[in-house]
Each structure stands twice: as C-alpha cells, then as structure tokens.
C-alpha positions as CSV (number, residue, x, y, z in Angstrom):
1,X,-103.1,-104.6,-109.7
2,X,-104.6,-101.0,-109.0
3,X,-107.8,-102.9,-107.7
4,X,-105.4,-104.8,-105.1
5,X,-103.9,-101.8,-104.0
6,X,-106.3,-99.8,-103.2
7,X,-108.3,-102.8,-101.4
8,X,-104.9,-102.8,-99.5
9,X,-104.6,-98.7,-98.8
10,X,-108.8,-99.6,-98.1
11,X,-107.8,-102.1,-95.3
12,X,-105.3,-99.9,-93.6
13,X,-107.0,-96.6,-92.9
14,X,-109.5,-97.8,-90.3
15,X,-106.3,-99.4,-88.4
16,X,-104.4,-96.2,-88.6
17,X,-107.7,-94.3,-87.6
18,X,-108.1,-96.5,-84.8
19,X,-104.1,-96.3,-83.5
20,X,-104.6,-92.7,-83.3
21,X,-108.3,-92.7,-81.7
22,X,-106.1,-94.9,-79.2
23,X,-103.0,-92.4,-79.0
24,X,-105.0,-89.6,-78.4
25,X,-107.2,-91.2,-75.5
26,X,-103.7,-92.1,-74.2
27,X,-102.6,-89.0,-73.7
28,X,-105.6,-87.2,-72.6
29,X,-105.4,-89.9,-69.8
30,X,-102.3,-89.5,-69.0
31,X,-102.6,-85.5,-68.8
32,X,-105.5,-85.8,-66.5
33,X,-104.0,-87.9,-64.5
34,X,-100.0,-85.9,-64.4
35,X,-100.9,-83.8,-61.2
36,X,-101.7,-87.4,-59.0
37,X,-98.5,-88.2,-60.6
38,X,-96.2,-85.3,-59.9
39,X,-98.3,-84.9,-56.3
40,X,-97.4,-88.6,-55.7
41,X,-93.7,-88.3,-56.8
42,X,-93.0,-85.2,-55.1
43,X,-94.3,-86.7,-51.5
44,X,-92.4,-89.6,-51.9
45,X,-89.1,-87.6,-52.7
46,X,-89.6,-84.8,-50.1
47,X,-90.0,-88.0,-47.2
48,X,-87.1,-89.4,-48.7
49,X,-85.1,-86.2,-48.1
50,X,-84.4,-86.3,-52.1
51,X,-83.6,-83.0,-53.1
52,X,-82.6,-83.4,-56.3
53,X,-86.1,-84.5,-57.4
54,X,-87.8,-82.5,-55.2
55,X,-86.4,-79.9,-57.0
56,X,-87.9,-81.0,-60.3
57,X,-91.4,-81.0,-58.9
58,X,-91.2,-77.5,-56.8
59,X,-90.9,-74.2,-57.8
60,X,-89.1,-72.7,-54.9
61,X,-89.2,-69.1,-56.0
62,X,-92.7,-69.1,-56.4
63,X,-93.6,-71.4,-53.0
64,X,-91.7,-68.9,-51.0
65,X,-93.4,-65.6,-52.1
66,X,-96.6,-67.5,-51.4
67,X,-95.6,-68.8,-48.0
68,X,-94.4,-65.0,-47.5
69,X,-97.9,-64.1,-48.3
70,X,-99.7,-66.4,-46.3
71,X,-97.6,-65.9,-43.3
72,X,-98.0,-62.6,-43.1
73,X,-101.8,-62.6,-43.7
74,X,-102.1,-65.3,-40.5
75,X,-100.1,-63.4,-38.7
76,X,-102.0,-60.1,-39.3
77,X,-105.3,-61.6,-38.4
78,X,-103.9,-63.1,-35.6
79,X,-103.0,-60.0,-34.1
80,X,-106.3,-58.0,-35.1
81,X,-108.0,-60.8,-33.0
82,X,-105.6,-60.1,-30.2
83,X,-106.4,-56.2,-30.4
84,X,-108.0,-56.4,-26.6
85,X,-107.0,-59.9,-25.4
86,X,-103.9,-61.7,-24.0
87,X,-101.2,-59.0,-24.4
88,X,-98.5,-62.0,-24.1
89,X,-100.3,-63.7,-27.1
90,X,-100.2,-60.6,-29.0
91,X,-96.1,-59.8,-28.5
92,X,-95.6,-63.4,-29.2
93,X,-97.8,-62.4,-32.8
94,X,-95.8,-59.3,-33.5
95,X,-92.3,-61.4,-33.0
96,X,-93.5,-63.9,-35.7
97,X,-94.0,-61.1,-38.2
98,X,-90.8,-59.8,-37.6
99,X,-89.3,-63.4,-38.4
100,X,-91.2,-63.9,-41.3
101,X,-88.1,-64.4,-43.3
102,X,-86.3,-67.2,-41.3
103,X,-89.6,-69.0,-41.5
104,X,-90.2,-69.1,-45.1
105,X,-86.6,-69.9,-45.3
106,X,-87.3,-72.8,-43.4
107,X,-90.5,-74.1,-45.1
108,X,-88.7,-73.6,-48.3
109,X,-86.5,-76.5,-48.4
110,X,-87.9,-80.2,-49.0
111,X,-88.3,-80.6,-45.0
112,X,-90.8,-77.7,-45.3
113,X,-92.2,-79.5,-48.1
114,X,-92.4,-83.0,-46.9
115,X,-94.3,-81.3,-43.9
116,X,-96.8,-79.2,-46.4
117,X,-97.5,-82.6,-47.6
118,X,-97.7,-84.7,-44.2
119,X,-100.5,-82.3,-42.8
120,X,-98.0,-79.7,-40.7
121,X,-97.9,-76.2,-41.9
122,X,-96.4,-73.3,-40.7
123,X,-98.4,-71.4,-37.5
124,X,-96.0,-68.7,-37.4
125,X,-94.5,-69.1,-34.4
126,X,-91.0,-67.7,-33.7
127,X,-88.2,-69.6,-34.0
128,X,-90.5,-72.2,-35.6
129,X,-89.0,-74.6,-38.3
130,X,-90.8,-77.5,-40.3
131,X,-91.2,-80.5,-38.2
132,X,-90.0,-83.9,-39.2
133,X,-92.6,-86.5,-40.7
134,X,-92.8,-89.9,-38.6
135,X,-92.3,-91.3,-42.3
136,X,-89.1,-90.1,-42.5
137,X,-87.9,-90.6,-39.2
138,X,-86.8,-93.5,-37.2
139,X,-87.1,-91.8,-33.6
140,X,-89.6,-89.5,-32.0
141,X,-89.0,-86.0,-33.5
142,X,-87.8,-83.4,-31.5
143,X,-91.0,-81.3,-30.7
144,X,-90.2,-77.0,-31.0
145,X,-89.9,-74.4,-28.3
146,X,-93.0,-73.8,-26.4
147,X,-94.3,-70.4,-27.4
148,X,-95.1,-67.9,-25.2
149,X,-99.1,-66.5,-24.3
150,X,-100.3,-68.6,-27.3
151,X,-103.8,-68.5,-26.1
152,X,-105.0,-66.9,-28.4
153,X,-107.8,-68.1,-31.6
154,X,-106.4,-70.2,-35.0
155,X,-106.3,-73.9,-35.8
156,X,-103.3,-74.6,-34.0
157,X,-104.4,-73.4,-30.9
158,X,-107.3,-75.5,-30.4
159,X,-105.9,-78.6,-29.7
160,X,-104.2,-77.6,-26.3
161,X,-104.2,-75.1,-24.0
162,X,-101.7,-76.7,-21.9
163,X,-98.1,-74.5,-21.4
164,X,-95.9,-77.4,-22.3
165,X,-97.9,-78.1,-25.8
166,X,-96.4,-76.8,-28.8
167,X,-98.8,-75.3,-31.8
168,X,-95.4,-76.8,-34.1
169,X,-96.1,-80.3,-32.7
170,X,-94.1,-82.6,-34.8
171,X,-96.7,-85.3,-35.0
172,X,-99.9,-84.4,-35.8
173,X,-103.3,-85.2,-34.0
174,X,-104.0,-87.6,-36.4
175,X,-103.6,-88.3,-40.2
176,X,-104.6,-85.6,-42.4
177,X,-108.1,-86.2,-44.6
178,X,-106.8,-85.3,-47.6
179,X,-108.9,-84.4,-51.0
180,X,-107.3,-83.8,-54.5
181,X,-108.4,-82.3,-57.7
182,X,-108.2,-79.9,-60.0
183,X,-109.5,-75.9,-60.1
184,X,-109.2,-74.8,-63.3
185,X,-107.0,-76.2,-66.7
186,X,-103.5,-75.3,-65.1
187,X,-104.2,-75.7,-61.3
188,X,-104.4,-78.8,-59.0
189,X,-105.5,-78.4,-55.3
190,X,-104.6,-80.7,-52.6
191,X,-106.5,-79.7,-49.2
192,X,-106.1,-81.1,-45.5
193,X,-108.1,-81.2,-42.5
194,X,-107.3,-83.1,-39.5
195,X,-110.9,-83.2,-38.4
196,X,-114.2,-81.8,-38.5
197,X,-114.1,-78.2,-37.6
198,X,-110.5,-77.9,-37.5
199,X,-108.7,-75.8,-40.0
200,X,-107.9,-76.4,-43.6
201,X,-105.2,-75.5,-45.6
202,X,-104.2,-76.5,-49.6
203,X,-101.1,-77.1,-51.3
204,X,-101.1,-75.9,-54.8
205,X,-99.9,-77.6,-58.1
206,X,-99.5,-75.7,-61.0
207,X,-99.1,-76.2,-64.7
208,X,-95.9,-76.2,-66.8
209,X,-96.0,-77.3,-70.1
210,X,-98.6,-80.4,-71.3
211,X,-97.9,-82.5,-68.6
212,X,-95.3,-81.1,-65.8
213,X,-96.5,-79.8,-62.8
214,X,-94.9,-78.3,-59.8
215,X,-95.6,-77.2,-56.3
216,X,-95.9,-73.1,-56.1
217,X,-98.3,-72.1,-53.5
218,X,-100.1,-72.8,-50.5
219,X,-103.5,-71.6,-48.6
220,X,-103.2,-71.1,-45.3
221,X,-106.2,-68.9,-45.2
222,X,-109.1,-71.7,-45.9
C-alpha cells in the first residue's frame, strides 16, 4: 500500500510541475502583451465616445499636466523661431500661450483622446479644440477657425500655406504610421508620423499594477 502511494504522489508531481510551467508562461504572456490590450481598448472606447471606459484606461490628472507641459514647450519654441519673422505669426503664438488652459481642457476629455489616438494632436492654436475622428463621425467634421499669420515653422504648418487651411484640420493628410512598444518595465510608447519628414509625436502608456495600464502623457516634442 505505501509502494502504491507513493508511485501515485510519483505520477502527479511532473503534471503539477508542468500546470504551473504552463500558468506562469500564461501570465508572462499575457503581461507582455496588456499595453496592446489596454492601447486597443482605450481607442476603441474613446471613438466610441465611451467615457465611462475611457476613464478606466486614462489617467486624466496626469495626461493634462503633461499636455500643459508640452503645450507650453511648442509654444515657446514657436515663438523663439518667430523672434525676427512674421510678427502676425508671432502674436498668434503668444495668444496660444495665454489659452493654454482652455486647450488642455479640451484635449482632456475622450474627444481629445480619440484624437491623440487617430493621429491629430494639439498645434496650439487659439481657440483650438480636438477634432472629430472620421471613425466616429457620420458627416464631414466641422474644420476650426483659420488662424491668423501662421506662417510660421512646425509640423502643422507644412502641409499648407494657403489662408483658408487650418493647422487643426479635422481630417488628417493621411493615416498615421503608427509603431508600438515598450521603453522600459512600466512604460509603453505609441508614436505617429504621417509621413516621411513630417513630425512625430508619442502617446504614453504607463504602468499600474501587474497588468493595468493607462494613458498619462504625450510627446509633442519628437
């Protein structure tokens, strides 16, 4: 009777040992792949206009200082490169800072996010307010007031230099080229370019816990 039972015990440890060999590749799969998740989740939920779970993949505090940050150093540069230019471009500069706050307000909300995530950030022009994604709209979006005297350098500018083209073009050139992974254990990078040469900015993912992750900054500096 003692032989048969521990023939039996025997038997059973390789299965166990092999269940949690298989457990544990599980979950290391699963937490490598969380960010794709949450970043997949999150776009599909801030197109949808779904607040309630965009909330649960953004952490609004921390996505507003950093679009308060980022503003205000494009902003800055843009008016250091307008130190002997177009004097038009350069007021029009100088009013952005000074709405700063209305701005961020406006990108902090899941419009601003399904935007961040479409391939439309913020320029910083006044009075400008997230566009809306073709996704999640049935008509042609309403395009924002022209600025005035922007002429001047930045990745928005490029594309026209017409005075009835917006830099806060609702619809984008073209689909963003979009590339995804992570810099360091508790960070996840999402970056988009329109094109070759044009300007690159990155939404940032980070960590919470083993396998949460939410959105709380952005690069508009790239």
């Amino acid at each position: 009777m003692a032989v048969s039972t521990r023939t039996k015990r025997s038997a059973t440890r390789p299965l166990i040992v092999t269940l949690i060999v298989i457990v544990v590749i599980a979950a290391l799969g699963f937490g490598y792949a969380s960010p794709y998740i949450a970043l997949n989740n999150l776009k599909r939920a801030a197109d949808a206009r779904d607040a309630q779970t965009v909330n649960q993949y953004v952490d609004f505090p921390a996505l507003r200082e950093s679009l308060k940050q980022q503003v205000t150093g494009l902003l800055t540069r843009r008016l250091d490169g307008h130190g002997s230019g177009n004097p038009f471009a350069a007021i029009g500069a100088m009013i952005g800072v000074a709405l700063i706050g209305p701005l961020v307000d406006a990108y902090a909300t899941p419009d601003g996010v399904a935007a961040l995530l479409n391939g439309m950030p913020p320029r910083g022009n006044p009075g400008e307010r997230p566009p809306v994604p073709p996704a999640a709209s049935g008509s042609a979006p309403e395009p924002a007031p022209p600025v005035a005297g922007s002429t001047g350098s930045g990745a928005g500018n490029d594309a026209s230099n017409g005075p009835t083209h917006s830099e806060n073009n609702a619809t984008p050139p073209q689909p963003p080229q979009t590339t995804a992974g992570y810099r360091g254990l508790n960070e996840f990078v999402v970056t988009y370019q329109h094109g070759a040469g044009d300007a690159r900015y990155s939404a940032i993912l980070q960590r919470e816990g083993l396998f949460t992750w939410k959105l709380a900054a952005v690069d508009l500096n790239e």
